[in-house]
C-alpha positions as CSV (number, residue, x, y, z in Angstrom):
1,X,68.1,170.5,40.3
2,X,67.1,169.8,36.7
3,X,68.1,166.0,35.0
4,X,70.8,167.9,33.0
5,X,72.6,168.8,36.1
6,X,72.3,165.2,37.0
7,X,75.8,162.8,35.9
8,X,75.0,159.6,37.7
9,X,71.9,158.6,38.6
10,X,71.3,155.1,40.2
11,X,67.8,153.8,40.6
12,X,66.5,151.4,43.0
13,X,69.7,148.4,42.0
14,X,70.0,145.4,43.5
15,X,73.2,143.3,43.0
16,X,74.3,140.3,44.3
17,X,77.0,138.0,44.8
18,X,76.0,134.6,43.6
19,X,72.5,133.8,45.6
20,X,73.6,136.7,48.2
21,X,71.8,140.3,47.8
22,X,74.7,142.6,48.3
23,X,73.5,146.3,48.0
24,X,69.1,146.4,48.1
25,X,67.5,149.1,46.5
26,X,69.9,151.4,46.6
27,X,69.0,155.1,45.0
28,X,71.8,158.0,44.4
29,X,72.8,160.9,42.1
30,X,76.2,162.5,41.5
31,X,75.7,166.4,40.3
32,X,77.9,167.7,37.4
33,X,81.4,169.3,38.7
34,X,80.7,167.4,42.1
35,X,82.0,165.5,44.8
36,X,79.7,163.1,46.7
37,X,81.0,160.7,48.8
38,X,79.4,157.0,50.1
39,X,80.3,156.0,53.8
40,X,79.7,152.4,55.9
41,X,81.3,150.1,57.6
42,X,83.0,147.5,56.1
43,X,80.6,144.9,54.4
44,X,78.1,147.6,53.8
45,X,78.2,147.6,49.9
46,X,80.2,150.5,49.1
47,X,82.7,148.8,47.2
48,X,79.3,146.5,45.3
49,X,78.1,150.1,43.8
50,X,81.1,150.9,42.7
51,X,82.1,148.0,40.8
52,X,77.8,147.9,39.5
53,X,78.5,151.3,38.1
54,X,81.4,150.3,36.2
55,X,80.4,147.3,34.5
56,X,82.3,144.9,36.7
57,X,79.4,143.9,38.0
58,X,75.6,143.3,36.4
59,X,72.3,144.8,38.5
60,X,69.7,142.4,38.6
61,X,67.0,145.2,39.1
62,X,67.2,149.0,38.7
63,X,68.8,151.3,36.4
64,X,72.0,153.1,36.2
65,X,72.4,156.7,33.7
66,X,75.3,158.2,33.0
67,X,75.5,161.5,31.5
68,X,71.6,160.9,30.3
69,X,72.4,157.6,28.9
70,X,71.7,154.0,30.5
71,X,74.8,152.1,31.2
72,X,73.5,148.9,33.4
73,X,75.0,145.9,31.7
74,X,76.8,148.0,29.4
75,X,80.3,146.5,28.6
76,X,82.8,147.7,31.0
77,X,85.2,149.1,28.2
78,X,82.7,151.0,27.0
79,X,81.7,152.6,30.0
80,X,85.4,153.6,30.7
81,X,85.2,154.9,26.6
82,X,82.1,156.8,27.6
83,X,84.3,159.3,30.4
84,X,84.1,156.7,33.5
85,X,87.1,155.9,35.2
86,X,87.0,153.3,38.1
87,X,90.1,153.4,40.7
88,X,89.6,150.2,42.5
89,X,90.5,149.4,46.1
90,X,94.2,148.2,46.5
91,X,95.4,150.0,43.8
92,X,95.8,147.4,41.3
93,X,98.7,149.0,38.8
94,X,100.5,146.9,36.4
95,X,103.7,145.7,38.5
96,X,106.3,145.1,35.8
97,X,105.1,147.7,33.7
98,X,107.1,151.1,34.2
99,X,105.2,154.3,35.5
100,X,105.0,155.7,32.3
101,X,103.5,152.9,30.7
102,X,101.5,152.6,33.5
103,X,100.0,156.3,32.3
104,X,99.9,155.4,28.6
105,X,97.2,152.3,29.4
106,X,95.3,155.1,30.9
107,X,95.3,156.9,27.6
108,X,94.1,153.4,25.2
109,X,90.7,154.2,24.8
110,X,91.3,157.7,23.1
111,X,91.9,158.6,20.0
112,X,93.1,161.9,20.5
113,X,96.2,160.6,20.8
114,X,98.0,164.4,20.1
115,X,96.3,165.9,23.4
116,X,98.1,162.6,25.5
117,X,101.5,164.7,25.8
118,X,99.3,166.9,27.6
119,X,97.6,165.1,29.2
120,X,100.5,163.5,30.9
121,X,102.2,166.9,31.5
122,X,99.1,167.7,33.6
123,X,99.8,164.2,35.6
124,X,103.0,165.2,36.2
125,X,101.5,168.5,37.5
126,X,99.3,166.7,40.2
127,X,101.9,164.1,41.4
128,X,105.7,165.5,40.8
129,X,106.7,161.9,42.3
130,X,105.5,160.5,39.1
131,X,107.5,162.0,36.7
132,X,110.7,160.9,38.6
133,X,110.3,157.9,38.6
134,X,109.3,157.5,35.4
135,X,111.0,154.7,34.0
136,X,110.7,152.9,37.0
137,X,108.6,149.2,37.5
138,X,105.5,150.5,39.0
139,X,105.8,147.4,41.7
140,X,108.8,149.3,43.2
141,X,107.0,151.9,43.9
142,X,105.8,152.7,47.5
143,X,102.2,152.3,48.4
144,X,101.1,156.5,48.5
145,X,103.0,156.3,45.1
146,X,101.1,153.4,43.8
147,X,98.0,155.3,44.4
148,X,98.9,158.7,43.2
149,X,99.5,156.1,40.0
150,X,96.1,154.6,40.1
151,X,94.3,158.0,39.9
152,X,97.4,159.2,37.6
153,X,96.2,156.9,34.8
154,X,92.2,157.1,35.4
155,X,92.8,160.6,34.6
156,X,95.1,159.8,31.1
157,X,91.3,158.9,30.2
158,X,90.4,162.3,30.5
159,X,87.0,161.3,32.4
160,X,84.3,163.2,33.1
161,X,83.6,161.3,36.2
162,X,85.9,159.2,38.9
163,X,85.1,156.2,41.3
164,X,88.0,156.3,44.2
165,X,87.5,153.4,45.9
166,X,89.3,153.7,49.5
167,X,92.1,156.0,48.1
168,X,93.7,156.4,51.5
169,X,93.8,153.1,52.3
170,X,97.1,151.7,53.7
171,X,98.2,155.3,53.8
172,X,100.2,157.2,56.3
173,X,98.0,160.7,57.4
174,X,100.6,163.0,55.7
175,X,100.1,161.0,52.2
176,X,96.0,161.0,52.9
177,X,96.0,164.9,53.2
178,X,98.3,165.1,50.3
179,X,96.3,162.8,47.9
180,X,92.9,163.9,49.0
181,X,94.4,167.6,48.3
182,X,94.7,166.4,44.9
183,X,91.5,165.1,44.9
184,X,89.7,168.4,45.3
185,X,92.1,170.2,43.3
186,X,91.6,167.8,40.3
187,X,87.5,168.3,40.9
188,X,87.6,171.8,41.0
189,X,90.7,172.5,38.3
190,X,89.3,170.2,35.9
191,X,85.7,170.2,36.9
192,X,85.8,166.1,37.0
193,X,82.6,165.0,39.1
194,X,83.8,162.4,41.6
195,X,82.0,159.6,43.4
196,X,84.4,158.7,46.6
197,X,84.0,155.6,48.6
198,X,86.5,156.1,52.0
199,X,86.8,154.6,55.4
200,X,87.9,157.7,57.2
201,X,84.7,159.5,57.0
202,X,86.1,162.5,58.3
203,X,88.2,163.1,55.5
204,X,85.8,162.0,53.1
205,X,83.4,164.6,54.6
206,X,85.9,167.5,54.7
207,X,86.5,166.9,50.9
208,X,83.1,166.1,49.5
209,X,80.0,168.1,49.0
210,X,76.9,165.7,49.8
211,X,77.0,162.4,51.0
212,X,75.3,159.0,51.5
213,X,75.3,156.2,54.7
214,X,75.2,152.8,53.6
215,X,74.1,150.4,55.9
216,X,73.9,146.2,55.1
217,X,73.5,147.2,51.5
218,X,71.1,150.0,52.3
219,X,71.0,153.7,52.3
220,X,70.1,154.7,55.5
221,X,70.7,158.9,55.1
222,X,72.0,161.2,52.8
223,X,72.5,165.1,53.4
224,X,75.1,167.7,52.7
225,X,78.8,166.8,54.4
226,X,78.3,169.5,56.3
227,X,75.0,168.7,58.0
228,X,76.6,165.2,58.5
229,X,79.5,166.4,60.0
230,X,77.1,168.1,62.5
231,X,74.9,165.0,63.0
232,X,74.9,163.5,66.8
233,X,74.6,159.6,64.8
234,X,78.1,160.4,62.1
235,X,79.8,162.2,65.0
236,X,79.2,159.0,67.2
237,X,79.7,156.1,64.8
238,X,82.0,157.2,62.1
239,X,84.2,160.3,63.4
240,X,85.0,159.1,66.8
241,X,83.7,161.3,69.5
242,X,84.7,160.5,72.8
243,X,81.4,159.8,74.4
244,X,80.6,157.1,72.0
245,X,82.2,153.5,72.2
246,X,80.2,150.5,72.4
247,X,77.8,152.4,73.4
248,X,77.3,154.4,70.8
249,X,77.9,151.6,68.2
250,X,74.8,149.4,69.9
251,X,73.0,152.5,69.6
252,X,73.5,152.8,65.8
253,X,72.3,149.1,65.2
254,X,69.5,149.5,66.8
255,X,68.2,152.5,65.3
256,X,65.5,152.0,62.1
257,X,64.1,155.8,62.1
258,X,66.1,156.0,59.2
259,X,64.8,153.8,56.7
């Protein structure tokens, strides 16, 4: 795959959280018009790329490029002005502002302010709920509406690449299926690359092309999703088979092949 087909690349970062190292090392691309997905257990770092790719956060080593260009310790407004929208975990939606407005802080980096209409016509398109209640505080809204809001307004940016952080989180399993529906349509529709950190790895693997295990701020394997949906160590630790349990979980601790 040459560079060009490369959006994100991430190089050997390190970030931390005031003297403590929080992801080490850590090495991963996103290809154009694709979906690659990071999975681990809580702690694990996920959420610490995420926020280092966005600017919330500054790498002390490494480098981060984004559509060719370097972006580590870049300004997070201008990373988000560049065609990188960050949904964060929780949501995080203005409360007292309505849905629409909601949308239209989406839409303040751009200056094409003629295409917005559209723009929010193709919202609407994705999440019907939207437009209904569009005049309504976005703190009334229920949570599966809250985060069909989130990735609503990322997507008022007109990005050329997502971060979903834990977009089913909280969610009952009929508003996970419908949102991570949306998900893939929005990738292939709009040909948005997406990076997805999720919890329920089997969704995440289902939607996703290639993904990475993250492990104490480590990556610890990376393959397509579907040769990690048929791997005995994912089946045992993240997807729930039935002979795994403890068991299986002191197995996965203990193993180091992988690094």
């Amino acid at each position: 795959m040459s560079e060009s087909d490369i959006i994100l690349k991430i190089s050997n970062i390190e970030s931390y959280y005031g003297p403590i190292m929080a992801i080490r090392g850590i090495s991963l691309e996103v290809p154009r018009g694709k979906i690659v997905t990071l999975l681990g257990a809580n702690g694990a770092g996920k959420t610490t790329v995420l926020k280092t790719i966005s600017g919330i956060l500054d790498p002390q080593k490494g480098s981060i490029e984004f559509m060719g260009k370097s972006i580590q310790r870049m300004e997070a407004d201008k990373i988000v002005r560049m065609g990188l929208s960050h949904v964060p975990e929780g949501r995080e939606v203005f409360p007292f502002l309505t849905v629409r407005e909601n949308l239209m802080m989406g839409a303040y980096p751009r200056k094409d302010r003629d295409a917005v209409g559209e723009d929010l016509n193709m919202v609407y398109g994705y999440f019907p709920r939207l437009k209904e209640r569009l005049n309504q505080p976005a703190g009334q809204l229920s949570g599966g509406e809250q985060q069909m809001l989130a990735i609503g307004r990322a997507l008022m940016n007109r990005p050329a690449m997502l971060l979903l952080d834990e977009p089913s989180l909280g969610l009952s399993p009929i508003l996970v299926k419908e949102i991570f529906t949306i998900i893939k349509r929005v990738n292939e529709e709009q040909g948005t690359s997406i990076l997805l950190v999720e919890q329920n790895a089997k969704v995440a693997l289902e939607t996703a092309h290639y993904g990475y295990v993250l492990e104490i701020g480590r990556i610890v394997m990376n393959d397509t999703c579907e040769r990690l949906m048929n791997s005995h160590d994912i089946q045992e630790f993240y997807l729930g088979a039935k002979e795994a349990g403890a068991r299986g979980e002191r197995r996965w601790k203990k193993k180091k092949t992988w690094r």
